[in-house]
Each structure stands twice: as structure tokens, then as C-alpha cells.
C-alpha positions as CSV (number, residue, x, y, z in Angstrom):
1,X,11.8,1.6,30.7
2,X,8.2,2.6,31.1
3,X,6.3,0.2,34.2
4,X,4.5,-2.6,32.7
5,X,0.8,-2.2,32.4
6,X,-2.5,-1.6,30.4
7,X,-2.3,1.9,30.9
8,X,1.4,2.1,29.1
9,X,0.9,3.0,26.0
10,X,3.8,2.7,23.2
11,X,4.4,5.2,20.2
12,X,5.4,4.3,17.1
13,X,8.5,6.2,17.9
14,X,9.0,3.5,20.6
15,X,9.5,1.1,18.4
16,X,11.3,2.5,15.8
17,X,13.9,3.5,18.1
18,X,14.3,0.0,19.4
19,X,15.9,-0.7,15.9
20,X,17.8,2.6,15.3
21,X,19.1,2.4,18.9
22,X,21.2,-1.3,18.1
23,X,25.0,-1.2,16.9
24,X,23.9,-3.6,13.9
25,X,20.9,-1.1,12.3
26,X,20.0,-3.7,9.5
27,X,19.6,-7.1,12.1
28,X,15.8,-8.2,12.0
29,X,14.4,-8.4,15.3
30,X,11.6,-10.3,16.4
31,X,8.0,-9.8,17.8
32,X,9.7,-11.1,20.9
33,X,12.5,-9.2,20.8
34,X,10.8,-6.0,20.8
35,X,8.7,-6.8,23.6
36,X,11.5,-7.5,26.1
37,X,13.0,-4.2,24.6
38,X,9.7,-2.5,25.5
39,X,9.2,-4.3,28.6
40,X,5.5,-4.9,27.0
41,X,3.6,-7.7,25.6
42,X,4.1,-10.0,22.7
43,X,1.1,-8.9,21.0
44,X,1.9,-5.3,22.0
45,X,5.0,-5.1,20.2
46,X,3.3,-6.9,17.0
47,X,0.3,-5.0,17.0
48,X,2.8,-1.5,16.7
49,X,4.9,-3.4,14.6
50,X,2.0,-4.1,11.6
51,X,1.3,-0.7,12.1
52,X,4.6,0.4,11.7
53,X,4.5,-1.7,8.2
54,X,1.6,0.2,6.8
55,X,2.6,3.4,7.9
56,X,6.7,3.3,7.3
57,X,9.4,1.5,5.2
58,X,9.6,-1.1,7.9
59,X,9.8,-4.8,6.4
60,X,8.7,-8.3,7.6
61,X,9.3,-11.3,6.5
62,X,8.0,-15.0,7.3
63,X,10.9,-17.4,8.6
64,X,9.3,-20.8,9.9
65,X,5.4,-21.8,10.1
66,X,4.4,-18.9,13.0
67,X,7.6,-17.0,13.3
68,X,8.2,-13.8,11.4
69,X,11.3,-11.0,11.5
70,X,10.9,-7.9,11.3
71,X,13.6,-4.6,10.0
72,X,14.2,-1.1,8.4
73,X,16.1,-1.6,4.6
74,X,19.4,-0.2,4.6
75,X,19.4,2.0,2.0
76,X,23.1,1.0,-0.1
């Protein structure tokens, strides 16, 4: 993992691989999750992962009154 800090910066790649790199591919992950996968902030990881929504196939959905999951669609 990359040392923690503001002058780590995270690609989209990054991210993307956090979800490809997991046995189960199609489990949503949270903002959280992503950050202690990245060993980077909360709002880090959620600021790549709204980009990651505009820019790819990437999915979120809302799951309680603050707390959202995010994943790539299997395509079947």
C-alpha cells in the first residue's frame, strides 16, 4: 500500500482494482471499505468513487439514511 498522506494521490485504476482484485467480483463494497483497502480517507475513496460513477459502469445504491454501497454489474 501507498504511505498515507495528502500528497498520495489515487487513480481511478486504484479503485477499480479494489473490486476486481476480491474472490466475490459482484459484492458491494462500501465508501469505508475502500478506504481501509486504499489505506486513504473516507472522503477520498468516495470522492474517486462518484467519479468512477460518471465515468464507468460502476453502480451505487442507497441502503439506510447516510450509508450507500457501491459495485461493478456482472454482466450474466
Amino acid at each position: 500500500m501507498s504511505p498515507q498522506g495528502r500528497d498520495v494521490e489515487f487513480t481511478l485504476s486504484d479503485v477499480t482494482a479494489v473490486f476486481e482484485s476480491r474472490e466475490d467480483y459482484a459484492e458491494p463494497l462500501t465508501a469505508s471499505e475502500v478506504a481501509d483497502r486504499l489505506d486513504c480517507s473516507r472522503r477520498t475513496a468516495l470522492n474517486k468513487l462518484h467519479q468512477l460513477q460518471e465515468q464507468t459502469d460502476l453502480k451505487s445504491k442507497k441502503v439506510g439514511g447516510r450509508s450507500r454501497v457501491w459495485w461493478i454489474p456482472v454482466n450474466v
